[in-house]
C-alpha positions in Angstrom: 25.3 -6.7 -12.0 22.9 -6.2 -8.9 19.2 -6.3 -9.3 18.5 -2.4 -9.4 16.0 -1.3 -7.1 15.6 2.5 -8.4 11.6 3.0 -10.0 10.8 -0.4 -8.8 7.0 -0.3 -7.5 7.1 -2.3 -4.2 4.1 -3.2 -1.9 4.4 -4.3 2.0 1.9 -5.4 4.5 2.8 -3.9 8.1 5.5 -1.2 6.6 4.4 1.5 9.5 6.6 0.0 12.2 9.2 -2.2 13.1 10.9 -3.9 10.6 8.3 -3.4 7.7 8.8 0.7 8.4 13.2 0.2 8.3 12.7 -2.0 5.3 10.1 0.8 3.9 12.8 3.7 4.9 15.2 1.9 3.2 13.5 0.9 -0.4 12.4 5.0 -0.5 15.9 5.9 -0.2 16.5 3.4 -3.5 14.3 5.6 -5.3 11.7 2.8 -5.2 7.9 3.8 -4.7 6.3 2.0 -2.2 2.2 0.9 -1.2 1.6 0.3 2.5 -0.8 -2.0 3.7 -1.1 -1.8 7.3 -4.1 -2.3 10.2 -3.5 1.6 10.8 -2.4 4.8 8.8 0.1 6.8 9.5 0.5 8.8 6.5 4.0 8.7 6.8 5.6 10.5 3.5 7.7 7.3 2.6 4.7 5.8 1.0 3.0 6.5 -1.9 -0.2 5.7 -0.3 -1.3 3.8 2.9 -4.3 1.1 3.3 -6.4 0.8 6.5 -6.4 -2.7 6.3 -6.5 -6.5 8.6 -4.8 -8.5 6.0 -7.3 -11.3 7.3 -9.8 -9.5 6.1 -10.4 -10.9 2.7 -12.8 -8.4 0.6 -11.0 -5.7 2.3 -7.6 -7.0 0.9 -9.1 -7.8 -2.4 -10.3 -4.1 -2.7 -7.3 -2.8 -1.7 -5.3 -4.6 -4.3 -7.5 -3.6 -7.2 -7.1 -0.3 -6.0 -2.9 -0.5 -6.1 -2.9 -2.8 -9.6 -5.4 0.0 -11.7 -2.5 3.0 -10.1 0.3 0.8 -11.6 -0.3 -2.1 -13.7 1.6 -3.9 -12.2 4.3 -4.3 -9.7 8.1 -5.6 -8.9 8.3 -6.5 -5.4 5.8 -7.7 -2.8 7.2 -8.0 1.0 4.6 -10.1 2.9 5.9 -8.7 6.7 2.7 -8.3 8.8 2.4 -10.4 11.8 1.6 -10.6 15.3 3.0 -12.8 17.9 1.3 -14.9 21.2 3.0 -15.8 24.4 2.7 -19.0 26.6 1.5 -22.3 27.3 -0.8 -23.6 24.3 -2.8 -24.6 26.9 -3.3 -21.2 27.6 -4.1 -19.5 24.2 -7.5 -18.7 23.9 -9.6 -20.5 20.9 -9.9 -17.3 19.3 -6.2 -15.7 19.3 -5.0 -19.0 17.7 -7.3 -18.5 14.9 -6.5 -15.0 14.6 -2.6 -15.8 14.4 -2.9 -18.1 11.7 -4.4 -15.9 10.1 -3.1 -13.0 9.8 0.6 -14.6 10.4 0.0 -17.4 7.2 -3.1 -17.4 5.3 -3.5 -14.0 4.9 0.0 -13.8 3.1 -0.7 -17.2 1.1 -4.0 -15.1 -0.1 -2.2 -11.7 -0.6 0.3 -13.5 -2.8 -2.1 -15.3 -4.7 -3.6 -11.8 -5.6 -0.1 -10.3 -6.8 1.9 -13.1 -8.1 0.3 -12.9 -11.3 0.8 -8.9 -11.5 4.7 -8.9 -10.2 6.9 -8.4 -13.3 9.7 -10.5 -14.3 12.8 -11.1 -12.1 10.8 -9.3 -9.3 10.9 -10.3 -5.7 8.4 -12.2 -2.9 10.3 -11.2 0.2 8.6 -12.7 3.4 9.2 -12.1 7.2 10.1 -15.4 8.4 11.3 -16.0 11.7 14.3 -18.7 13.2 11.5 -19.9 15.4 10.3 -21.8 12.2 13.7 -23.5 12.6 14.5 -23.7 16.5 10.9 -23.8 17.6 10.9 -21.8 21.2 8.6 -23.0 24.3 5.8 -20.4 25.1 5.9 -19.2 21.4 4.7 -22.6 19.6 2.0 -21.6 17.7 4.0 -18.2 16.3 7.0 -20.5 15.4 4.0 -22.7 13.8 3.1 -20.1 11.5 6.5 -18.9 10.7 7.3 -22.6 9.5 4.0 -22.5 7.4 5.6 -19.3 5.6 9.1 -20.6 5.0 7.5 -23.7 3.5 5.4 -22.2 1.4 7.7 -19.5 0.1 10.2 -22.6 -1.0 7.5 -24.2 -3.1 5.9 -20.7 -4.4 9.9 -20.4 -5.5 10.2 -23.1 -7.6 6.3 -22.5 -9.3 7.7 -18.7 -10.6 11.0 -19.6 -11.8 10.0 -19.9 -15.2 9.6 -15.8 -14.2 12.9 -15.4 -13.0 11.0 -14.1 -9.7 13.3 -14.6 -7.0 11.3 -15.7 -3.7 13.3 -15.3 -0.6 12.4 -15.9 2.9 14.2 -14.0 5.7 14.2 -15.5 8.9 15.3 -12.7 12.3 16.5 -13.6 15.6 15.6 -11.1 18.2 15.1 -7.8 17.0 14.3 -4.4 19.5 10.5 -3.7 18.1 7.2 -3.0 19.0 6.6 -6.6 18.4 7.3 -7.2 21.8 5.1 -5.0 23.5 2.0 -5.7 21.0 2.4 -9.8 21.8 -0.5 -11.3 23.2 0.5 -12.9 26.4 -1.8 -15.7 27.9 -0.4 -17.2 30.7 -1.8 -19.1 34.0 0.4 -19.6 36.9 3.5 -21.6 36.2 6.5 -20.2 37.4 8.3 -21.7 34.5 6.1 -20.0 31.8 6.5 -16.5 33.7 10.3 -17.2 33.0 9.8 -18.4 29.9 8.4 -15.5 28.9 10.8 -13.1 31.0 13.8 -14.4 29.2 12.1 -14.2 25.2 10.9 -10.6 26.2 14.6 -9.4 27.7 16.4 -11.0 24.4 14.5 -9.4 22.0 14.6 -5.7 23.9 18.6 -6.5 23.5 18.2 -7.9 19.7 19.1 -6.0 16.8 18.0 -2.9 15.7 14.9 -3.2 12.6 17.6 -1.1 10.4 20.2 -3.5 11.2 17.7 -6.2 9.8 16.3 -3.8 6.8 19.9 -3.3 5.4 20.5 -6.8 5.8 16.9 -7.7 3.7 18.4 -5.1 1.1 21.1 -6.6 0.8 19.5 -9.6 -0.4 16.8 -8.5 -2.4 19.7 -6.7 -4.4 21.3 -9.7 -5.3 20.8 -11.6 -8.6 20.0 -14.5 -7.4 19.1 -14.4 -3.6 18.9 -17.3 -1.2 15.4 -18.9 -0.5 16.4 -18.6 3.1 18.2 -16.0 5.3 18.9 -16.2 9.5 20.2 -13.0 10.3 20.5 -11.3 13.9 21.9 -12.2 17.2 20.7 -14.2 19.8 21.1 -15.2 23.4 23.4 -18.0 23.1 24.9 -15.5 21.9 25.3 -16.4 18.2 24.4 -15.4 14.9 21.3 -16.5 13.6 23.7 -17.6 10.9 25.8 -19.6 13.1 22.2 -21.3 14.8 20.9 -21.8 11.0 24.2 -23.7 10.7 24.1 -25.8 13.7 20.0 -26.5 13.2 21.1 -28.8 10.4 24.0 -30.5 12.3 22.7 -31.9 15.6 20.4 -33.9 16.5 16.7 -32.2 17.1 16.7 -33.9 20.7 19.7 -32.0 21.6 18.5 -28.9 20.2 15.4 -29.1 22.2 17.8 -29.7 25.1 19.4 -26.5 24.3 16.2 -24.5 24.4 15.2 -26.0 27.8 18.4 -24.7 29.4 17.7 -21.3 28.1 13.9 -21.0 29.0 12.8 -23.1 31.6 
C-alpha cells in the first residue's frame, strides 16, 4: 500500500510559485490541506491559509508556526522549498547577498525543521528542495550549489535521527526547471567575458528545463511511496541527460573529469 495523502495536513515554504505552487496544486488535488509560508501572499484558494513571511526571519517564523500548530495540532508533511539563487564570480557576490543566501537557502530550513519535527506525526514526510548543483557543483553558481549541498547533508542525518518515527525524509534534487527562479536570481557580475557566458548558457538551460508540474508529479510520486529514497535527481539537462543519468555518472568518474565536463559546457 502507498502512503495516502488524502486529509494529510501539509505545510510549504515558497508554495506561491514555481515549484512550491505545482507541488501545492498537486497535494490540494490529493485532498490534502495545505499552510503556505511564503515572503508574499497571494491568497491563492489552494491554501488553507498564507503567511507573509522571510523564512530568515526568526520571531517571524516562530510566530507563524505557533499560529499553524494551535489550528491543527499537529501536522504530516513539511516541504522546506523556499530559496533564492545568485549568479557569478564569488569574487563578485556582495558580502551581504552571501549572508542572505545562506540564509534563507539553509539555515532557515534547518530552523523551520527544528520547529516542526517534533509536531509531524508518525510516518510523515520532510520533503526538501535540493538541487543537482549540490552534486555537480556549476561555475558562477558556487555559493547556491553550496547551500544546496548543506541541505542534502543535513536532510540524510535528520533521516536517520526520526526513524524511530517512521518519518520518511527525502531530498529531491532538480535539474533545470522553466521558473521564476531564473528571473528573480541575483546576478553580480564584473566584466569577464567568460562569466557573461557563463551565465548565458545556465540562464538558456533552465528557460528550456522542465516544466514545475513535471517536477511536482515527480515529488508526488515519491512522497507517495512507503519508503521513499533519501535522494532524488530528476529533470533534464543540457548534456542532454537525465538528472538520473548525471546522478549515476557523479558517482562513477573521477571529480577531475567531472569538473572537466562542466568547463566545456560554461566557459
Amino acid at each position: 500500500m502507498s502512503y495516502k495523502l488524502n486529509g494529510k495536513i501539509a505545510v510549504i515554504s515558497g508554495g506561491d510559485s514555481g515549484i512550491g505552487l505545482a507541488i501545492s496544486k498537486r497535494l490540494k488535488e490529493e485532498g490534502v490541506r495545505i499552510f503556505d509560508i511564503s515572503k508574499d501572499v497571494k491568497n491563492l484558494d489552494i491554501f488553507e491559509e498564507s503567511f507573509a513571511c522571510d523564512i530568515s526571519d526568526d520571531k517571524r517564523m516562530r510566530e507563524v508556526v505557533e499560529v499553524i500548530l494551535k489550528k491543527v495540532g499537529k501536522i504530516d508533511l513539511l516541504f522546506c522549498n523556499a530559496g533564492f539563487g545568485i549568479g557569478g564570480l564569488v569574487e563578485n557576490a556582495t558580502l551581504e547577498s552571501i549572508d542572505k543566501l545562506f540564509a534563507v537557502n539553509l539555515v532557515a530550513h534547518i530552523k523551520m525543521t527544528n520547529l516542526f519535527v517534533k509536531h509531524i506525526n508518525e510516518n510523515g514526510r520532510i520533503v526538501f528542495t535540493g538541487s543537482l548543483a549540490s552534486i555537480i557543483p556549476l561555475p558562477y553558481q558556487a555559493c547556491y550549489g553550496a547551500s544546496k549541498a548543506g541541505i542534502e547533508s543535513f536532510s540524510r542525518a535528520l533521516a536517520t535521527e526520526v526513524r524511530d518515527r517512521k518519518i520518511k525524509v527525502t531530498t529531491f534534487m532538480p535539474c533545470d526547471v522553466n521558473t521564476g527562479f531564473t528571473d528573480a536570481r541575483i546576478v553580480q557580475i564584473g566584466n569577464d567575458a567568460k562569466e557573461k557566458k557563463g551565465i548565458a548558457e545556465m540562464e538558456k538551460s533552465e528557460r528550456n528545463g522542465a516544466s514545475p508540474d513535471y517536477i511536482a508529479k515527480r515529488v508526488l510520486k515519491f512522497v507517495k511511496k512507503n519508503n521513499p529514497p533519501l535522494r532524488k535527481a530528476m529533470g533534464t539537462v543540457v548534456f542532454p541527460l537525465t538528472g538520473k543519468s548525471i546522478s549515476f555518472l557523479v558517482r562513477l568518474l573521477p571529480l577531475k573529469f567531472i569538473n572537466f565536463l562542466v568547463r566545456k559546457i560554461y566557459l
